[in-house]
VOGUVEX-318577 format. One record per residue: x, y, z of N, C-alpha, C in turn; residue in three letters. Coordinates in steps of 0.05 Angstrom, whole numbers, plus 5000, padded with zeros to 4 digits. Example, Ala and Ser with C-alpha at 12.3 -4.5 7.8 and 13.67 -1.06 7.14 Angstrom:
<rs>
526448865156524649105156526449345156ALA 525749555142527349795143525850015157SER 
</rs>
This chain:
<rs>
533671696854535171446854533871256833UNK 531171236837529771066825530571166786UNK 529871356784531071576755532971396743UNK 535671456765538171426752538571166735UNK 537470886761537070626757535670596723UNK 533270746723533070696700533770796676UNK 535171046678536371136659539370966654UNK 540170966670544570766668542670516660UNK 539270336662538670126646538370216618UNK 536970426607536470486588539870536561UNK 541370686583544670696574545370376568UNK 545770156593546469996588545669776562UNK 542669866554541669706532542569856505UNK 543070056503544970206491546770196478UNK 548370166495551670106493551269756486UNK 550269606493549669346500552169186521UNK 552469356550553369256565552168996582UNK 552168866574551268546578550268556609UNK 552868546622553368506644552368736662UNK 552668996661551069246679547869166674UNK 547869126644545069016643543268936660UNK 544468686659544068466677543768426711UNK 545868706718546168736740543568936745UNK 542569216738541269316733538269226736UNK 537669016722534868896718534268816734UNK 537268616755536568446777534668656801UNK 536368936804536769086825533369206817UNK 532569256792530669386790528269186801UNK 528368976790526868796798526468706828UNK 529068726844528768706875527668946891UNK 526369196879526569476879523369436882UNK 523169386853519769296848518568956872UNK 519768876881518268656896518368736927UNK 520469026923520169036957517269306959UNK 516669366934514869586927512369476934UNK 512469196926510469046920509968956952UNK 511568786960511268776990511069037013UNK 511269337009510569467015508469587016UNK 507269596986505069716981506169986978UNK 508070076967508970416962511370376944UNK 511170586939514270696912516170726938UNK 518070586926521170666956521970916957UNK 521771046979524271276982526771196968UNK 527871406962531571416956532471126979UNK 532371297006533471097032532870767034UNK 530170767020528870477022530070356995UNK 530670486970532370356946535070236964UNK 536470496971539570466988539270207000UNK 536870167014537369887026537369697012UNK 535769666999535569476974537169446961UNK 539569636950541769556938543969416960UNK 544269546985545669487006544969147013UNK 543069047009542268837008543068676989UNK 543868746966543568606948547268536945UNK 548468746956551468726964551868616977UNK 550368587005551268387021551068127008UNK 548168077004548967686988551267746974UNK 552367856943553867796934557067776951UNK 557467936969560667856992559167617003UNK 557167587011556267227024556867087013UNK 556367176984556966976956560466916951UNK 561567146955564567166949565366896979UNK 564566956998566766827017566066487004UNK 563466347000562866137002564666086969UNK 564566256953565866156920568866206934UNK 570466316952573766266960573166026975UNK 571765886990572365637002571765436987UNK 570365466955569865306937573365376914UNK 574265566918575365626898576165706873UNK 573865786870571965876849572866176833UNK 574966226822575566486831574666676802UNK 573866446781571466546752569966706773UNK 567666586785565566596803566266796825UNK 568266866827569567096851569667396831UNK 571267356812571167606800568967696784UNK 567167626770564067636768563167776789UNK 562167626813560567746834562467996850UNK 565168096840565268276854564668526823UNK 565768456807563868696791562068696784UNK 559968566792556968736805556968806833UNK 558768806852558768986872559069166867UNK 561869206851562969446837560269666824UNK 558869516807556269596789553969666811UNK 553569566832552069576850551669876869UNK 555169826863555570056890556270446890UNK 555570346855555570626841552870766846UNK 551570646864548270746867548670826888UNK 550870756917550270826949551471066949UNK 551171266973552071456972556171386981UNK 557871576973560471596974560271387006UNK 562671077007562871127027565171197049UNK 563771177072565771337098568271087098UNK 570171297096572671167113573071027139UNK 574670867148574770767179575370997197UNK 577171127193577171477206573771577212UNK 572671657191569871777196568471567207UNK 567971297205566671167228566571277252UNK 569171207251570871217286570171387289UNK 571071717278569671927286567172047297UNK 564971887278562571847280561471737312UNK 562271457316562371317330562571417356UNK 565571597357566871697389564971927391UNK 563272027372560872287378558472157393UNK 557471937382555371827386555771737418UNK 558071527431558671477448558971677473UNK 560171917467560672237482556772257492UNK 554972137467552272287473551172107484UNK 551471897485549971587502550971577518UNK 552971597524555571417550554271167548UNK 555070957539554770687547556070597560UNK 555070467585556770317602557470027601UNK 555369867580556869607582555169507555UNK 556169267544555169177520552969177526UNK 550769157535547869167545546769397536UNK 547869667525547169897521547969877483UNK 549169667471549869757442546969817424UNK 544769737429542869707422541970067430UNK 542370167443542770497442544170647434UNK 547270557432549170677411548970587391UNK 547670317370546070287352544070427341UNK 541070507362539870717349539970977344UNK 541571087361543471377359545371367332UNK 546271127318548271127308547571087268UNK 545670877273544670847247543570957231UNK 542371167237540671437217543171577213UNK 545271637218548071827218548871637201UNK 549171397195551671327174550571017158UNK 547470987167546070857141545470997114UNK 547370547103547670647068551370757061UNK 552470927081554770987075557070857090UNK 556370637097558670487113556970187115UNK 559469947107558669697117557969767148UNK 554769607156554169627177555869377200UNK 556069157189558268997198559569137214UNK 561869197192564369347206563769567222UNK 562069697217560469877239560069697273UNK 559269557271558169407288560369297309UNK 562869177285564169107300566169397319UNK 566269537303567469737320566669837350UNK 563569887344562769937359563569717392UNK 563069527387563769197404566369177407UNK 567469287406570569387405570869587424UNK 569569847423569470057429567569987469UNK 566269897464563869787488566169627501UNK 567169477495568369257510571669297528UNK 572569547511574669737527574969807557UNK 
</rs>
């Protein structure tokens, strides 16, 4: 993972895509300070988060630039999601959630919202990195509350 990042930077200075650039350096740089606060080179999984991170601020970013109206500032930050998200693995559909989800549930039985924090840890090694965890979340609280 770490490779690719720097090779699509090495492309991007290249081509002189400004903007992947830019996007690129940020991610490498948030890559290297969580290395640094670690004390280790990231796994693949520990990059994944790091970029997954770095997506979420930018949709945090998108909702607060639509209540500003901002919509220069909207289309920007979603193509560096776009740029961002060419690093996570393919993701799952709402079908394969759910799918996911009604397996995990069959193996826990949870009986009341008090137990999501078990269909949570059962759940998150299976589909961290390839699904907004959000919407994960909320399904699940959906699913519990039936």
């Amino acid at each position: 993972m770490r490779n690719q990042i720097l090779e699509d930077l090495k492309t991007a200075m290249k081509n002189q895509d400004k903007e992947k650039l830019s996007v690129i350096r940020m991610v490498k740089g948030s890559i290297q300070m969580s290395e640094l606060n670690k004390k280790h080179e990231l796994s693949d999984d520990e990059v994944i988060d790091v970029i997954t991170k770095e997506i979420k601020s930018r949709k945090d970013s998108i909702n607060e630039f639509q209540k500003g109206g901002r919509e220069d500032l909207i289309t920007k930050t979603q193509r560096e999601i776009d740029i961002l998200s060419e690093y996570l693995p393919k993701q799952l559909t709402k079908e394969e959630i759910t799918s996911i989800i009604n397996d995990v549930f069959n193996e826990v039985k949870p009986e009341s919202s008090k137990d999501m924090g078990k269909v949570m840890k059962v759940l998150t090694p299976k589909i961290k990195g390839k699904a907004d965890m959000g919407l994960v979340s909320q399904i699940v609280k959906e699913k519990i509350n039936r």
